[in-house]
N, C-alpha and C positions, 0 to 999 in steps of 0.2 A: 803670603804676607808674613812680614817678621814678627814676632814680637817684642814689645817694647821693651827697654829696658826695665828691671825692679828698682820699686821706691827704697830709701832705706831702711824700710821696715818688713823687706822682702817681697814685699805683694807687686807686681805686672799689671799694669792695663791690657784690657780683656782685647783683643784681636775686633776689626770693625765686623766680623761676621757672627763673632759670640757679642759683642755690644749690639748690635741690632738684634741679633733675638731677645735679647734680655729686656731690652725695651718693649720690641713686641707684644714680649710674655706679657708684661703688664696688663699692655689694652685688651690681649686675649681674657684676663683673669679678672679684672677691674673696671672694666668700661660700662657705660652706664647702659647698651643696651642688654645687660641682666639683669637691671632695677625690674622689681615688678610690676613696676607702674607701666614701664616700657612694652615688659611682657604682655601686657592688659592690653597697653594700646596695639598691641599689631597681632594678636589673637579676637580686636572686635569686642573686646569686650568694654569700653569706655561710653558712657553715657554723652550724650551732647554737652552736656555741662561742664564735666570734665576735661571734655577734649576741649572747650576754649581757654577753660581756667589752662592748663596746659601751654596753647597757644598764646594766651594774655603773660605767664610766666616766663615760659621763653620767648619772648620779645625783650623782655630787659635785658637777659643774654644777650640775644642780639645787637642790641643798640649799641650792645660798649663792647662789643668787638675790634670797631676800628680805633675804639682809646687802647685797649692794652697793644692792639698792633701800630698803636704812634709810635708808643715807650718804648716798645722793642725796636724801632725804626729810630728812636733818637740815640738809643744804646752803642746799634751797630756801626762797627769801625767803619768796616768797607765802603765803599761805596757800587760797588755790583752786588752786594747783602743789602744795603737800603733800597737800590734798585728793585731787586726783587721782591724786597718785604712789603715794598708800596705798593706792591699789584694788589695784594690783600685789602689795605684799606681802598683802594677804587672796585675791588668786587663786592666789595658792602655797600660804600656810600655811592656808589655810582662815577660815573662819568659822564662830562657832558652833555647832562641833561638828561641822559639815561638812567633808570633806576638799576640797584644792585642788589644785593640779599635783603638790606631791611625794607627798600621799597616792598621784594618777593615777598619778604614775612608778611606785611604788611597788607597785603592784595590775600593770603592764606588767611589771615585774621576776617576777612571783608566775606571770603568764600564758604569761611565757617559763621558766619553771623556776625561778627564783631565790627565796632566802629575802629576809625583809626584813632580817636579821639581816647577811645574807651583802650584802645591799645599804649599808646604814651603817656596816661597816667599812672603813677608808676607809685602815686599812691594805694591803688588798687592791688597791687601786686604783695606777695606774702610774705611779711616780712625774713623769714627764713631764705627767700628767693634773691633777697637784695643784698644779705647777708654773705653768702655766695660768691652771687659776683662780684661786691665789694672787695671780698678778699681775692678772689681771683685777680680783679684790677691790679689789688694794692699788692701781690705777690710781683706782679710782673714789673710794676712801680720800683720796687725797694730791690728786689732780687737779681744778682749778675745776667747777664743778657743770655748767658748758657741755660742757666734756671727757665727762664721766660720763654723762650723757645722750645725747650726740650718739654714744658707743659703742654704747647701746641700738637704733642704730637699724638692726642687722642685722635687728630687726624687719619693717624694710620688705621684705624679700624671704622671711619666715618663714612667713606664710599659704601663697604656693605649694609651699614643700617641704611643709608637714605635708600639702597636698593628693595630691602626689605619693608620699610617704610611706603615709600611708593606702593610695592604691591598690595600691602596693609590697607592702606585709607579707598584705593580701590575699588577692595574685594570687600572692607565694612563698613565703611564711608562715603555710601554713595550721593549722600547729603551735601557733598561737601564738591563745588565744582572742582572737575580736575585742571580747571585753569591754575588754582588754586597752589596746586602742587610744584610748580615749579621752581622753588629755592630749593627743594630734597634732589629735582632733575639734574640743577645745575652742580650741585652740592657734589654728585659721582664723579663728574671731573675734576673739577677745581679742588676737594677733600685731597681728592689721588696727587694731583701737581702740587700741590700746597705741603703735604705728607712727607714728600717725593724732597723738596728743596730744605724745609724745616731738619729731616733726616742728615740731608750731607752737610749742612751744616755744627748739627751735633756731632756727628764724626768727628768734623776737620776741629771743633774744636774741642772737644772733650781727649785729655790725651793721656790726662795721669789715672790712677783709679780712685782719687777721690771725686775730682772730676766727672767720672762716670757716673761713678755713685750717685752723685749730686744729682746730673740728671735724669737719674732713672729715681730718685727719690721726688725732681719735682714733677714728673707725669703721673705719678703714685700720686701728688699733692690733687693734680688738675683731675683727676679721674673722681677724688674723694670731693672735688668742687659741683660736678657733673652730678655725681649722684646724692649730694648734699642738697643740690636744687632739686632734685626729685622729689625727696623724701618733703620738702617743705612745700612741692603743690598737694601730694598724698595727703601731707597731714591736712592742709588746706581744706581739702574735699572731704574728708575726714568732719572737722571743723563745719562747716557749713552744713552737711548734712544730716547734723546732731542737733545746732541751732535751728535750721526747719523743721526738725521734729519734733522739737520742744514747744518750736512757735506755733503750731499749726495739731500737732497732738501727733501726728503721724508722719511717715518717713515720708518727703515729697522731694518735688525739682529745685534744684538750688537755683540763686538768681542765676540766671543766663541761659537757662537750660533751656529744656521744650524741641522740638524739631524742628 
């Protein structure tokens, strides 16, 4: 492959086989499962409390997944790019009558103890969690359709966590029916195809090197969105389990806990 001509300031767009690594690198160095809450969770170490506060937290994620993938859907020129970008919102909201990942989340929340009721309050949820997604939303809202895309592409490192994952709640989660697990199942394919499309899209359209930059600085944004939700279930549990011990004189179960 040739490289591109230089801008007038000298500099070349990166060849599509140094732009995808460069991307990669990212999710390799920044992706949230390094967070240590992450870590915690798939080394067994997460109390039942935690793990729903967790699940009760990433459900708001989830719910507005198929809104930032409208935006990106009203953005796009093509129409075989909408085509495609629509499979995304029918593998969440469903089709048909059939459920999709939020039903999946949804039926995980039910598997760990949780109502679904108790799951679509979204007043419950922390505020740092909502904060989050909001700007995640609202990135994708305001930001060129390159930007909004190119944040999707935490994907690319998403098949091996639900891999990991999986074996995770397995091996220390036996509480937890493994009916349960099924959106991390689905997640290893659809993450991979989803990765897979989102990727040659960035390509075909990232073409100068600010351009690139841009994308590679908005997966840099979404990785910091990722592990921004973390850090405010962390603090969460954090939070709760200071106010039981104040309430109570000693360190105890936060509400939801127990086995």
């Amino acid at each position: 492959m040739t490289t591109a001509a230089p801008e007038a300031d000298g500099r070349a767009a990166w060849p599509a086989a140094e732009f995808t690594e460069r991307l990669r690198a990212v999710t390799r160095a920044r992706y949230h499962d390094r967070h240590p809450f992450n870590r915690r969770m798939h080394r067994g170490e997460l109390t039942p409390a935690e793990l729903r506060r967790w699940i009760a937290a990433r459900f708001h994620y989830q719910r507005h997944i198929p809104v930032k993938d409208a935006l990106i859907l009203a953005a796009l020129e093509r129409p075989e790019d909408r085509r495609a970008w629509l499979r995304r919102i029918h593998d969440q909201d469903g089709t048909d009558g059939t459920g999709g990942g939020i039903e999946r989340w949804l039926r995980l929340g039910e598997a760990a103890g949780l109502d679904r009721e108790e799951l679509w309050d979204a007043s419950r949820v922390p505020p740092g969690v909502r904060f989050a997604v909001e700007a995640y939303v609202d990135f994708c809202r305001r930001r060129p359709v390159l930007d909004a895309v190119a944040a999707s592409l935490t994907e690319l490192s998403a098949p091996d966590l639900m891999r990991t994952r999986i074996a995770a709640f397995e091996r220390h989660y036996p509480w937890i029916d493994p009916a349960g697990l099924a959106y991390f199942r689905t997640r290893v394919t659809q993450g991979a195809r989803d990765a897979e499309q989102a990727l040659a899209l960035v390509l075909a359209c990232a073409r100068t090197p600010d351009e690139q930059q841009q994308a590679v600085a908005a997966l840099e944004f979404k990785c910091e969105v990722l592990w921004a939700l973390l850090d405010a279930v962390d603090a969460a549990d954090a939070t709760t389990a200071a106010g039981a011990a104040d309430s109570t004189g000693r360190a105890g179960t936060a509400v939801g806990g127990g086995t």
